[in-house]
BATIVEX-51237 format. One record per residue (C-alpha): residue in three letters; x, y, z; residue number from 0. Coordinates in nm, 3 decimals, m for minus. Layout:
REM BATIVEX-51237
ala X Y Z NUM
...
***
This chain:
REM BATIVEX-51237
unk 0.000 0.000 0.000 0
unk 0.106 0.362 m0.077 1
unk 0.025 0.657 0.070 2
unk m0.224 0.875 m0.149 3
unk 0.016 1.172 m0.291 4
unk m0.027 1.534 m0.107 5
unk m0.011 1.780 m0.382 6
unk 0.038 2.131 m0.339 7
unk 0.114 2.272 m0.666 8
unk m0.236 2.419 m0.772 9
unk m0.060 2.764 m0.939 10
unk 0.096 2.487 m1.132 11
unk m0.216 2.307 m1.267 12
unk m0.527 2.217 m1.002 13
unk m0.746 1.952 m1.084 14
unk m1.048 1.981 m1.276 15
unk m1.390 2.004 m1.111 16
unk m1.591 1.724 m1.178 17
unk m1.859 2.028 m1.334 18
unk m1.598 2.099 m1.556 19
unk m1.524 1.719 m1.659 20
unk m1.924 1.704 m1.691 21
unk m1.977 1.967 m1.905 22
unk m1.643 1.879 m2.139 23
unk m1.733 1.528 m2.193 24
unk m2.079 1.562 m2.285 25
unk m1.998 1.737 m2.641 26
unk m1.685 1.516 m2.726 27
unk m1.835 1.246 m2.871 28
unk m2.083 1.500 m3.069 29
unk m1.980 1.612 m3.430 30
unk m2.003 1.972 m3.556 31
unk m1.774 2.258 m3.639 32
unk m1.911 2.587 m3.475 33
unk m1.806 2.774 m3.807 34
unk m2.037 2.581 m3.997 35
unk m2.324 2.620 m4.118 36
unk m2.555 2.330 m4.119 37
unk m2.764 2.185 m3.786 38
unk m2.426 2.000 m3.613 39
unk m2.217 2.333 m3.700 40
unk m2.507 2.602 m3.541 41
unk m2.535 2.335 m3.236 42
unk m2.159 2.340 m3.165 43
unk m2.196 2.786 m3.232 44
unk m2.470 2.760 m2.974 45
unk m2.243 2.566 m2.728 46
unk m1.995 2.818 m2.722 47
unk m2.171 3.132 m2.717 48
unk m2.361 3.048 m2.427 49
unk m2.024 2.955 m2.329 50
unk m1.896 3.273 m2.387 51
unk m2.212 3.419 m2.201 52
unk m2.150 3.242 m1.883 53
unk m1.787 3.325 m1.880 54
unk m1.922 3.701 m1.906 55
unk m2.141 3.691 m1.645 56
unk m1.908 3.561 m1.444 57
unk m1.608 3.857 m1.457 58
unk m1.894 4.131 m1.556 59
unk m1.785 4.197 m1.932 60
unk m1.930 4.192 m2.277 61
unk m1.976 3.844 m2.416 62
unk m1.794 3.980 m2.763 63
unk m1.535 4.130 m2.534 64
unk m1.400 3.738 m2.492 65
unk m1.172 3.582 m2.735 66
unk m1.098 3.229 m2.694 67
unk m0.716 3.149 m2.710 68
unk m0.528 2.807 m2.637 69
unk m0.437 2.915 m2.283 70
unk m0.288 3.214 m2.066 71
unk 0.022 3.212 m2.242 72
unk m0.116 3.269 m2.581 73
unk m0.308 3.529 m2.452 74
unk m0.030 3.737 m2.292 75
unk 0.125 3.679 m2.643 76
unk m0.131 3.798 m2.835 77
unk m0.201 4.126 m2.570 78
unk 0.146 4.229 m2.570 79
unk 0.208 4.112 m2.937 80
unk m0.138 4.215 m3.067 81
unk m0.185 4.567 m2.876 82
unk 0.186 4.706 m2.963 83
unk 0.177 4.674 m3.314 84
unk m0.160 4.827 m3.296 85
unk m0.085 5.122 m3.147 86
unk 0.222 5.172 m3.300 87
unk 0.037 5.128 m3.662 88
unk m0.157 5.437 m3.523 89
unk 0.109 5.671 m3.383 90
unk 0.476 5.572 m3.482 91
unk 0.581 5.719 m3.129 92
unk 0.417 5.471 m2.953 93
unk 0.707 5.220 m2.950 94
unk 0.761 5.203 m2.514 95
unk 0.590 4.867 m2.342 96
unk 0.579 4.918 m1.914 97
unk 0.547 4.626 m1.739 98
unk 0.739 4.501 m1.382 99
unk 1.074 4.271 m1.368 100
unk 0.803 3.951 m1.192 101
unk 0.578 3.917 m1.459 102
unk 0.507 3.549 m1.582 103
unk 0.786 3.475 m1.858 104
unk 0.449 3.459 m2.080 105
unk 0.465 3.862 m2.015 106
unk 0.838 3.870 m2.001 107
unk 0.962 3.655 m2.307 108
unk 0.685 3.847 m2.562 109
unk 0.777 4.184 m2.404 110
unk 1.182 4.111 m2.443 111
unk 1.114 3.975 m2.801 112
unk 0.944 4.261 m2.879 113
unk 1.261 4.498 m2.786 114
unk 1.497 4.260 m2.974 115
unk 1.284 4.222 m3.306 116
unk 1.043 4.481 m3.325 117
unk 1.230 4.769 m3.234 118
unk 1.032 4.807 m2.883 119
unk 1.185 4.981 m2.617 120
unk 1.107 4.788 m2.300 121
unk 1.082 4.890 m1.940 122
unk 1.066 4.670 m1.650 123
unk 0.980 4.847 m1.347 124
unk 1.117 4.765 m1.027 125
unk 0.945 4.624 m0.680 126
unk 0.929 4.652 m0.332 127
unk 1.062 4.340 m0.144 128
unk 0.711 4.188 m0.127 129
unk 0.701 4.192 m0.505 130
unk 0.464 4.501 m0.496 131
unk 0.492 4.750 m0.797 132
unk 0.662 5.054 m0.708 133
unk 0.335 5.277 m0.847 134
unk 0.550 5.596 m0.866 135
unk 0.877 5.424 m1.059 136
unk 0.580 5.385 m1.274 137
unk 0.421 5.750 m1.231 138
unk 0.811 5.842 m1.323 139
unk 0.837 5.628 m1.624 140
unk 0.513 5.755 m1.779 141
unk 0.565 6.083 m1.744 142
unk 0.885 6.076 m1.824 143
unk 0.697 6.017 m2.234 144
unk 0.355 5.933 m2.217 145
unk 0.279 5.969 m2.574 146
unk 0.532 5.711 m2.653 147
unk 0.422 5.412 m2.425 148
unk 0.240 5.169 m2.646 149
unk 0.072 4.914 m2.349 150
unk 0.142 4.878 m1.916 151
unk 0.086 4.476 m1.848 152
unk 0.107 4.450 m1.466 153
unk 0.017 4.074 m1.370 154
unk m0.302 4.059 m1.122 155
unk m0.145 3.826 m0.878 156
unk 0.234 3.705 m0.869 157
unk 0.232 3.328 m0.985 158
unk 0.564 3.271 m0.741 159
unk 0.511 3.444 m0.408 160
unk 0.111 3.589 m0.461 161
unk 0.148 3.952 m0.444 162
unk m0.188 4.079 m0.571 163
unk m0.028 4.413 m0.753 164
unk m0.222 4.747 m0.744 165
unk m0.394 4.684 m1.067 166
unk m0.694 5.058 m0.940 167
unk m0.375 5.289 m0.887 168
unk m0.242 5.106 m1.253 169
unk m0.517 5.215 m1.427 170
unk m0.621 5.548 m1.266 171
unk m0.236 5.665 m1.392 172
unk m0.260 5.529 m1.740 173
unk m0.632 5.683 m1.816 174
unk m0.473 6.012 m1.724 175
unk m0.252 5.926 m2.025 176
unk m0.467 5.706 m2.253 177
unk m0.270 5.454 m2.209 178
unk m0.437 5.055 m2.231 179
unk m0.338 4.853 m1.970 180
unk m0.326 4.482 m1.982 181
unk m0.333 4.246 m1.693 182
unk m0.259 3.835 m1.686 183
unk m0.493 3.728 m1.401 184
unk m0.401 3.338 m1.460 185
unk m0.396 3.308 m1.105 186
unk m0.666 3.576 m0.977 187
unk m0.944 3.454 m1.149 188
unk m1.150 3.219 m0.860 189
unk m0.866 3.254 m0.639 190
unk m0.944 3.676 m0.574 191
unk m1.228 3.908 m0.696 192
unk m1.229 3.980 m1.024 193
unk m1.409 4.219 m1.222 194
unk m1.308 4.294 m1.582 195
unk m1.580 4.631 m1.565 196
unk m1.459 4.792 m1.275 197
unk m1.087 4.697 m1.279 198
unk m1.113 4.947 m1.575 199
unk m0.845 4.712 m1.774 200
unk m0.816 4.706 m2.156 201
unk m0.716 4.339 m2.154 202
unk m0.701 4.047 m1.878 203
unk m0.601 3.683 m1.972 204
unk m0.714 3.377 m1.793 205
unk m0.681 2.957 m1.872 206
unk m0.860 2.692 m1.744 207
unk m0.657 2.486 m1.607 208
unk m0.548 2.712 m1.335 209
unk m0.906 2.702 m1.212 210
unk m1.063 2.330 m1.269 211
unk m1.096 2.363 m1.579 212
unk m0.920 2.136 m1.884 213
unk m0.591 2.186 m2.040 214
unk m0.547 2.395 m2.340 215
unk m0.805 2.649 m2.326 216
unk m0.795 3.025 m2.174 217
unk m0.921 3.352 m2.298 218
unk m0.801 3.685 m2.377 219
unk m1.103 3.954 m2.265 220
unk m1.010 4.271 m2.459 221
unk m1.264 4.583 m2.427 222
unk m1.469 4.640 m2.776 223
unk m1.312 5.006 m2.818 224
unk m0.894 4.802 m2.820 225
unk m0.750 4.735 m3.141 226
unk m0.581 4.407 m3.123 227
unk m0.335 4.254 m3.456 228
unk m0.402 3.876 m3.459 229
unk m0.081 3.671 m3.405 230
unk m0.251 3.395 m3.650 231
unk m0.433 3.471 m3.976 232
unk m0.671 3.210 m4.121 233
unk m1.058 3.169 m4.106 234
unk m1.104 3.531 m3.906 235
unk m1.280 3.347 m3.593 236
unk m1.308 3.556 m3.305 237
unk m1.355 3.921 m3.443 238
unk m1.066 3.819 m3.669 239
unk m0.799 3.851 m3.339 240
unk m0.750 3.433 m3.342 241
unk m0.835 3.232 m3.602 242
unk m0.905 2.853 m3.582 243
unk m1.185 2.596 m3.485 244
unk m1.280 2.657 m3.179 245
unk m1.258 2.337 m2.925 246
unk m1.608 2.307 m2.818 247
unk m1.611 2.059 m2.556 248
unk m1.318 2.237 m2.385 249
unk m1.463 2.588 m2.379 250
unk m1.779 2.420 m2.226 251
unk m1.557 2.223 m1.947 252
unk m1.367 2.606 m1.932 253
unk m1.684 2.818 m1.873 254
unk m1.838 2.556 m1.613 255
unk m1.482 2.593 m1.454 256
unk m1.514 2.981 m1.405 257
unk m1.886 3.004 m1.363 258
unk m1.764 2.781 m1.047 259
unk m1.480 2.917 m0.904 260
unk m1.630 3.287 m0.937 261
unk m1.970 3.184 m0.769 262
unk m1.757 2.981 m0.472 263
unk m1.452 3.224 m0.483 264
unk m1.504 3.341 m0.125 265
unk m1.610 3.042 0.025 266
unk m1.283 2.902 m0.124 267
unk m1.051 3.212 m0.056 268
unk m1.159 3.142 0.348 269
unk m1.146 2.774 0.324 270
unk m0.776 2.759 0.185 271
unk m0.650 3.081 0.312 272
unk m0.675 2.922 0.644 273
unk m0.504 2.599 0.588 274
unk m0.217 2.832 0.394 275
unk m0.174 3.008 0.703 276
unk m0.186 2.716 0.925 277
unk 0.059 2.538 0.707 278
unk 0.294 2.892 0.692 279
unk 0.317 2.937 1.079 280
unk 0.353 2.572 1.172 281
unk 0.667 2.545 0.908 282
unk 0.804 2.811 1.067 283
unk 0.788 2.653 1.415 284
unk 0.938 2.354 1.287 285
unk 1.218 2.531 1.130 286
unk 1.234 2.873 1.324 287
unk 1.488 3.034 1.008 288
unk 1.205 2.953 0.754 289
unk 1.040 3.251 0.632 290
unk 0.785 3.379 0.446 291
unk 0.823 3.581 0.078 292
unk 0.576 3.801 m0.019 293
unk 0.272 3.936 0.174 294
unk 0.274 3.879 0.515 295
unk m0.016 3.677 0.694 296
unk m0.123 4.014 0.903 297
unk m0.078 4.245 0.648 298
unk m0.457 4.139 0.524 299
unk m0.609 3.895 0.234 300
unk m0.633 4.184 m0.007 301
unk m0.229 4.174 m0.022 302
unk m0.182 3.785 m0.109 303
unk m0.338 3.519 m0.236 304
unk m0.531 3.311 m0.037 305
unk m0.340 2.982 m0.138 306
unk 0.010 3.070 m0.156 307
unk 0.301 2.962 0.082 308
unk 0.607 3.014 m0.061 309
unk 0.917 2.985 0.174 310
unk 1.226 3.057 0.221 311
unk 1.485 2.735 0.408 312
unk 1.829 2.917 0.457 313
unk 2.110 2.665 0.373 314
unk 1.914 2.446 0.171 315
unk 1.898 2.411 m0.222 316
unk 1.505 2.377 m0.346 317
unk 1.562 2.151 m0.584 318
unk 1.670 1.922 m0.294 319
unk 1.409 2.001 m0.068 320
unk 1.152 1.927 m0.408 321
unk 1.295 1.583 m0.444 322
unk 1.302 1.484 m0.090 323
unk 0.943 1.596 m0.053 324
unk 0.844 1.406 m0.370 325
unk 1.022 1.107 m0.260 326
unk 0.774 1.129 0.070 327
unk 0.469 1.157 m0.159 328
unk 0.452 1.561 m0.125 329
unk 0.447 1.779 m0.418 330
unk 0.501 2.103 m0.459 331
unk 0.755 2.325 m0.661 332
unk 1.052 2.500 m0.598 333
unk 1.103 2.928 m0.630 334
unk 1.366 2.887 m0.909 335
unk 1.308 2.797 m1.340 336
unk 1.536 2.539 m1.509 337
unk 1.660 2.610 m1.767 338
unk 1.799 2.356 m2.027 339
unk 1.835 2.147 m1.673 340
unk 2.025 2.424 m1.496 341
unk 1.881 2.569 m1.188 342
unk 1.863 2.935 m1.215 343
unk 1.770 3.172 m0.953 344
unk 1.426 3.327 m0.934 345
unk 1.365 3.659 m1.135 346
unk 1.080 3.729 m0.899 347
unk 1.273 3.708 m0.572 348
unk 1.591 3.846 m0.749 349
unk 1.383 4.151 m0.832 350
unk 1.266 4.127 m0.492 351
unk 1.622 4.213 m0.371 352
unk 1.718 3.830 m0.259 353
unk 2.070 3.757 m0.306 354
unk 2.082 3.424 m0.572 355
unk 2.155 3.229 m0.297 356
unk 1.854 3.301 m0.104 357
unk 1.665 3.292 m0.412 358
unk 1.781 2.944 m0.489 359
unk 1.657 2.780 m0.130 360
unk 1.301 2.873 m0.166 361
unk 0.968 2.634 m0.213 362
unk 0.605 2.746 m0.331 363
unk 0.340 2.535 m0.188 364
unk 0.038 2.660 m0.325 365
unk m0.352 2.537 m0.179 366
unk m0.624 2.458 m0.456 367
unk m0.979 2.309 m0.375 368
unk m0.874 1.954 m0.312 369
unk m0.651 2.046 m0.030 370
unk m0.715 1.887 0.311 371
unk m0.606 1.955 0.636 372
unk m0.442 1.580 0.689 373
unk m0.193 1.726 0.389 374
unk m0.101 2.036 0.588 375
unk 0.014 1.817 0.888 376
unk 0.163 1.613 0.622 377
unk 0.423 1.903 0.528 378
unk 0.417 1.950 0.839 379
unk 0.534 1.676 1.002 380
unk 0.779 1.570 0.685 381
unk 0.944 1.931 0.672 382
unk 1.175 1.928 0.974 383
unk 1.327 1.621 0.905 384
unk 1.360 1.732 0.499 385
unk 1.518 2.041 0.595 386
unk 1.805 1.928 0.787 387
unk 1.913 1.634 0.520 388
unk 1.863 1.897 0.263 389
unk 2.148 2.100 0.469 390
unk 2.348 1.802 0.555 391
unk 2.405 1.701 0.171 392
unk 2.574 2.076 0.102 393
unk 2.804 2.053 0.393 394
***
């Protein structure tokens, strides 16, 4: 017999809610192309627009204000992408893009290409050491040449440490300016209220999988009045900003996701939020160095989000501390990316002003809606013992 795994890597991927597997399967085995024309084509139409409609409802914009995309990471792409050739099409000035050094790298990597292909001249704007945007480096960087900033993208909630970033003060600068302002709310949407209306955002991205919904399906919600220049050209689905058939059974498993997590958002937000800080201060009593990044517990739930724990183990590596947990049946994910199988330190706590060492010794466990109490004292009892072989193998 093995133990049943304890997995605490929702901002990862959380597991789809068994709405969302209800809704998804019951149009998979049915035929029909939702361009077409005939009675199988107009049924799978009608399955996404209503769809569409509940997705609406649920963060308080325009149905035809939602373009279906393949997940958050297309979106950002086509925001970023898709907004700065717009406006720069319109006024050859426009040719800055604003956003902060912790933005997801599917921000970051679009943004940076941008600079190095398209002539962009990028700004990322620097943060406090709980990964809050510094609102008047930005004030400063605006007015330094408004009429030359293309787009601001400033991330709803930090995917690494769960910031929630001042998205009201974001705005209320750039409509001084006329400037759009995008926002990836991958992990705010369910998690945090979310309102597309009166966050006063041009553009917000979310995905499905982030919120019980399936793999491989997200949405960019872009306000009527934003010009947007498709990344792909083809059939002109989706007011011509992303062409391709639409998946139908997946944006019906997507909406039933979100129509979900925004009706039980606050139920949920009190529910995990108190196993997160259960699990945060009984770490730390374990190992008394441990600390938290980010938020702190007291400074209130409209700093951080409600499931995120990520910590800090002085004199440890995480990618040891990963593998010893996951060898005990615990999974959760470490504060640094790999890449090409090299550990690299994280740009979000580097930005934060960690050294790369302390950058390198961090873990994220993050809370979704399957998490239980019996896998808090799980980490909890496993994490003492984990952190001292993790220190014994770099003496």
């Amino acid at each position: 017999m093995t133990s049943p795994t304890v997995y605490l890597d929702h901002a990862a991927t959380t597991p789809m809610v068994p709405a969302a597997v209800e809704a998804m399967t019951a149009h998979l085995l049915q035929v029909g192309n939702p361009s077409s024309l005939h009675a199988s084509g107009r049924h799978a139409r009608r399955v996404v627009e209503e769809s569409r409609e509940t997705i609406a409802q649920a963060l308080n914009c325009r149905p035809g204000e939602i373009v279906f995309t393949s997940g958050g990471t297309e979106a950002d792409n086509l925001a970023v992408k898709g907004m700065f050739w717009s406006r720069r099409a319109e006024d050859p000035r426009r040719t800055r893009v604003l956003t902060t050094a912790v933005e997801h790298h599917a921000v970051l990597d679009p943004v940076r290409w941008l600079g190095e292909s398209e002539g962009a001249d990028v700004e990322l704007l620097p943060v406090d050491d709980r990964a809050r945007l510094d609102v008047e480096a930005l004030r400063a960087a605006v007015e330094r040449d408004p009429a030359g900033v293309a787009l601001i993208s400033v991330m709803w909630a930090n995917n690494e440490v769960g910031t929630l970033q001042p998205i009201d003060e974001v705005v209320a600068l750039a409509a001084e300016h006329g400037i759009p302002v995008h926002t990836d709310a991958v992990q705010a949407v369910g998690h945090v209220p979310v309102d597309f209306a009166t966050s006063g955002v041009d553009a917000l991205t979310l995905t499905g999988h982030k919120l019980g919904g399936p793999y491989g399906v997200g949405a960019l919600v872009v306000g009527r009045e934003i010009s947007v220049r498709p990344l792909v050209h083809g059939g002109g689905q989706e007011r011509d900003i992303r062409s391709g058939t639409l998946d139908t059974p997946a944006i019906a498993g997507f909406a039933a996701a979100v129509e979900l997590a925004v009706k039980q958002q606050a139920e949920h937000a009190a529910r995990v939020g108190a196993l997160r800080d259960d699990l945060v201060r009984r770490v730390i009593d374990a190992v008394p160095d441990a600390h938290l990044h980010g938020a702190q517990l007291d400074s209130g739930q409209a700093r951080r989000l409600p499931g995120n724990a990520h910590l800090g183990f002085p004199g440890c590596e995480g990618d040891s501390l990963l593998m010893l947990l996951d060898a005990r049946g615990i999974e959760c994910s470490t504060g640094s990316a790999c890449s090409a199988g090299v550990p690299q330190p994280s740009h979000v706590l580097l930005a934060m002003g960690c050294t790369a060492e302390a950058a390198r010794h961090s873990l994220r466990f993050s809370l979704g809606h399957t998490t239980t109490q019996a896998e808090v004292d799980a980490v909890v009892e496993a994490i003492g013992p984990v952190v001292e072989r993790a220190r014994a193998a770099r003496r």
